[in-house]
C-alpha positions in Angstrom: 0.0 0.0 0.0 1.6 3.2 -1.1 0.7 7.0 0.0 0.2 9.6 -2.9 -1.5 13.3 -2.9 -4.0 15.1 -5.6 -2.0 18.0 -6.1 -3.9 21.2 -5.1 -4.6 23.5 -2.4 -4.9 21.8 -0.4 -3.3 18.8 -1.3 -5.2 15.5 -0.6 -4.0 12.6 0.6 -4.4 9.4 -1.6 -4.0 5.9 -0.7 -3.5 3.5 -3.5 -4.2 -0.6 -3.0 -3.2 -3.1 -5.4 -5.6 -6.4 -5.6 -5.3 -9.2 -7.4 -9.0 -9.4 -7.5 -9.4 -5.6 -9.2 -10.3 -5.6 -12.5 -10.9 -1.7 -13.0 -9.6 1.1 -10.8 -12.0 2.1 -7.9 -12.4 5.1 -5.5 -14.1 4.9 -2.4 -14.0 7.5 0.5 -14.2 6.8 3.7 -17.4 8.3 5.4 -15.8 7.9 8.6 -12.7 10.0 8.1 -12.4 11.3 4.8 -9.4 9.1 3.3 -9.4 8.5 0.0 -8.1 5.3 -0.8 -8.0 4.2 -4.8 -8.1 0.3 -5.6 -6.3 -0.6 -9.1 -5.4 -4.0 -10.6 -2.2 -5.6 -9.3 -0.2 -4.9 -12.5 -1.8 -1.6 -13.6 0.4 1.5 -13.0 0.1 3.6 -10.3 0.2 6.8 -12.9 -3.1 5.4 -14.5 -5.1 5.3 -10.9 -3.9 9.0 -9.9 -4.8 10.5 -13.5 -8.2 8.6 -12.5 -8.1 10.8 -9.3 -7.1 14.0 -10.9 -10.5 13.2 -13.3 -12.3 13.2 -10.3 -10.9 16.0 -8.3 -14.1 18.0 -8.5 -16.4 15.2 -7.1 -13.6 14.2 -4.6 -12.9 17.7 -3.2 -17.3 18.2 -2.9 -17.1 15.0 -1.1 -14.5 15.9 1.3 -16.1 19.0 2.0 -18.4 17.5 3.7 -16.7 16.0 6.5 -14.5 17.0 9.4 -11.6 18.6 8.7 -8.8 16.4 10.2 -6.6 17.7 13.2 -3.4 16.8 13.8 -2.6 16.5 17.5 -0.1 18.6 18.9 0.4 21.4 21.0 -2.0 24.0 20.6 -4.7 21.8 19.1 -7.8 21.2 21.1 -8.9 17.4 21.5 -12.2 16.2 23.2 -11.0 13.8 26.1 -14.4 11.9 28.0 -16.1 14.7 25.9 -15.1 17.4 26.8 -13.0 19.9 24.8 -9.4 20.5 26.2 -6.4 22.3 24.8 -3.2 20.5 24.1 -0.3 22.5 26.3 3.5 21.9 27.3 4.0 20.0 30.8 6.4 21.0 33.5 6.8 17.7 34.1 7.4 13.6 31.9 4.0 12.7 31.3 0.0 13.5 30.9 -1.6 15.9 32.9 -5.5 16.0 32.1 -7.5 19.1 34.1 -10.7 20.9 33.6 -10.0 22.4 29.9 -6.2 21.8 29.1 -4.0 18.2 28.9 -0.5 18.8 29.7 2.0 17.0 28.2 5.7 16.7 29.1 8.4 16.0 26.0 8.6 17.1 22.4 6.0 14.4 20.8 2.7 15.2 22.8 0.7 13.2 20.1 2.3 9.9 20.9 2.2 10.3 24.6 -1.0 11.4 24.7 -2.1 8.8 22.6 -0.5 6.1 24.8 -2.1 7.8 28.0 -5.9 8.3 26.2 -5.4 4.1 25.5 -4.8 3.4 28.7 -7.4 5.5 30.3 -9.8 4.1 27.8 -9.2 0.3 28.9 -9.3 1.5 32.3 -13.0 3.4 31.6 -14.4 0.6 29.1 -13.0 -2.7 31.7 -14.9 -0.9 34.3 -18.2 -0.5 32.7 -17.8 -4.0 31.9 -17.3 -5.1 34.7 -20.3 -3.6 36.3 -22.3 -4.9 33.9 -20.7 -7.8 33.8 -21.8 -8.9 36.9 -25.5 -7.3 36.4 -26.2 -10.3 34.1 -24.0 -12.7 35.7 -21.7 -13.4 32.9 -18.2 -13.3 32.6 -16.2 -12.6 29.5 -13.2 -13.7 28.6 -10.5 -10.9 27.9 -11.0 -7.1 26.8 -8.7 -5.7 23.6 -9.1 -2.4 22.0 -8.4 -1.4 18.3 -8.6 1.5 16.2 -11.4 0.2 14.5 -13.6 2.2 11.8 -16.6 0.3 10.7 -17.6 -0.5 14.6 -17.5 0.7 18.3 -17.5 -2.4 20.1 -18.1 -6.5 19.2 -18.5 -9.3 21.4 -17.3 -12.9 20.0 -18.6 -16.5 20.6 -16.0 -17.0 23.1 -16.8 -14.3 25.0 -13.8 -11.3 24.1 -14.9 -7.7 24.0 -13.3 -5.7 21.8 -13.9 -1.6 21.4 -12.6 1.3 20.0 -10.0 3.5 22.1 -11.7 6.5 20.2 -14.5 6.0 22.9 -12.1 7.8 25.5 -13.0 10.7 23.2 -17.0 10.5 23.4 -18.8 11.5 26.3 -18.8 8.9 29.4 -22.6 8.1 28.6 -21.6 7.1 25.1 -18.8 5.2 25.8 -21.0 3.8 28.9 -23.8 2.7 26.1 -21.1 0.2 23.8 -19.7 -1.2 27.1 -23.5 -2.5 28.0 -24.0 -2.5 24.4 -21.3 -5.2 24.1 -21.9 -6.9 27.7 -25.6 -8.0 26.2 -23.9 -10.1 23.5 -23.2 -12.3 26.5 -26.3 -13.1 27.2 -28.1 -12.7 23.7 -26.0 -13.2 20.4 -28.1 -11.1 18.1 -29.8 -7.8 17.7 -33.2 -9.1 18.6 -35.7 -7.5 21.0 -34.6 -9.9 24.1 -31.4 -8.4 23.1 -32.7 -5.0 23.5 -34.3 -5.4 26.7 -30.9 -6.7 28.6 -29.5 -3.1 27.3 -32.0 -1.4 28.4 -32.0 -3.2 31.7 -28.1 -2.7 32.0 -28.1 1.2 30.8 -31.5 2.2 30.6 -33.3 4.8 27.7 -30.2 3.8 25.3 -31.7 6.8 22.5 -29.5 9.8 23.3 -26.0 7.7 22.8 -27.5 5.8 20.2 -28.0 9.2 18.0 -24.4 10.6 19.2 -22.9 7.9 18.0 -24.6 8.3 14.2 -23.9 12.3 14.3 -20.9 12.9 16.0 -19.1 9.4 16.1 -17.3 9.8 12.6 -15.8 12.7 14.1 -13.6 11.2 16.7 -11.9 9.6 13.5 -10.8 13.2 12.6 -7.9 13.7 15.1 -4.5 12.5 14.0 -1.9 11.1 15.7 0.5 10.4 13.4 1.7 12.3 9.9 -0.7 12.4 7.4 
């Protein structure tokens, strides 16, 4: 997988796939956070897919005008942290220091420190809320991982392993309160059926407000960039 750009102002960022299984160049944008990623047959040259893009520019540039603008994380930038906006700053100190509106950060690369701290407060947040409910339905699971994932928030396998986005560290506590009891009712009911329903909304209640976060404001969290573009 190789990294290009559409030349312009500004430039966009294009990822180019080879697959064996392509026949014809494709585009797709992601509606989760805007990248723009070309699929082209294996042996086709990579010239051919970004003239393809450069065709396109007009509908690609509408596209990507509607979504977030991404943000790279540094200092100065401000970053949503349990939902709540807070501006990046210099620490006195090694390490993260999150108060009321600002996270301190200690070093000269604030985004990777601050993205091993927002990771470790997120398992800390999601394997309590499991864990709670958890124990409302009397189930155990069997371990707790979390990805960068962009098509889901949260699964729950056969064997019992929760898996979630870290990005939920970013939504508010109620959201990321919703996937953990979300996820925890798999235990119990396998599906998305109305017996499925009811453990959720005996474990977290009236699940409508998170529910409708997630669909509006979810795709944001996608938007804030820890690592070069």
């Amino acid at each position: 997988m190789s990294a290009y750009h559409l030349p312009g102002d500004p430039p966009v960022p294009l990822i180019l796939r080879r697959s064996a299984r392509a026949k014809r160049i494709s585009l797709r944008i992601s509606a989760l956070d805007g990248r723009v990623t070309l699929t082209l047959p294996k042996r086709l040259a990579a010239r051919e897919a970004l003239d393809f893009a450069a065709e396109k520019e007009a509908w690609i540039r509408d596209h990507l005008a509607r979504h977030p603008v991404p943000v790279a994380v540094g200092f100065g930038s401000i970053l949503p942290v349990e939902g709540v906006p807070r501006r990046i700053v210099p620490g006195s100190a090694r390490g993260v220091k999150l108060a009321e509106d600002t996270v301190a950060i200690g070093g000269s690369n604030p985004a990777k420190s601050l993205q091993r701290y927002l990771k470790e407060l997120a398992r800390d947040r999601l394997a309590e809320r499991s864990d709670h409910y958890a124990a409302q339905v009397g189930r155990d699971y069997a371990k707790l991982s979390l990805r960068d994932t962009r098509s889901r928030w949260g699964s729950c396998s056969s064997a019992g392993t929760l898996m979630y986005s870290w990005r939920l560290i970013l939504a508010p506590r109620e959201v990321l309160s919703y996937v953990a009891a979300h996820e925890v009712a798999h235990l119990v009911e396998m599906n998305h059926s109305a017996d499925f329903w009811a453990v959720v909304a005996r474990l977290y209640g009236d699940s409508t407000a998170p529910r409708r976060w997630l669909r509006q404001e979810g795709g944001g969290l996608h938007r804030y960039r820890f690592e070069p573009v």
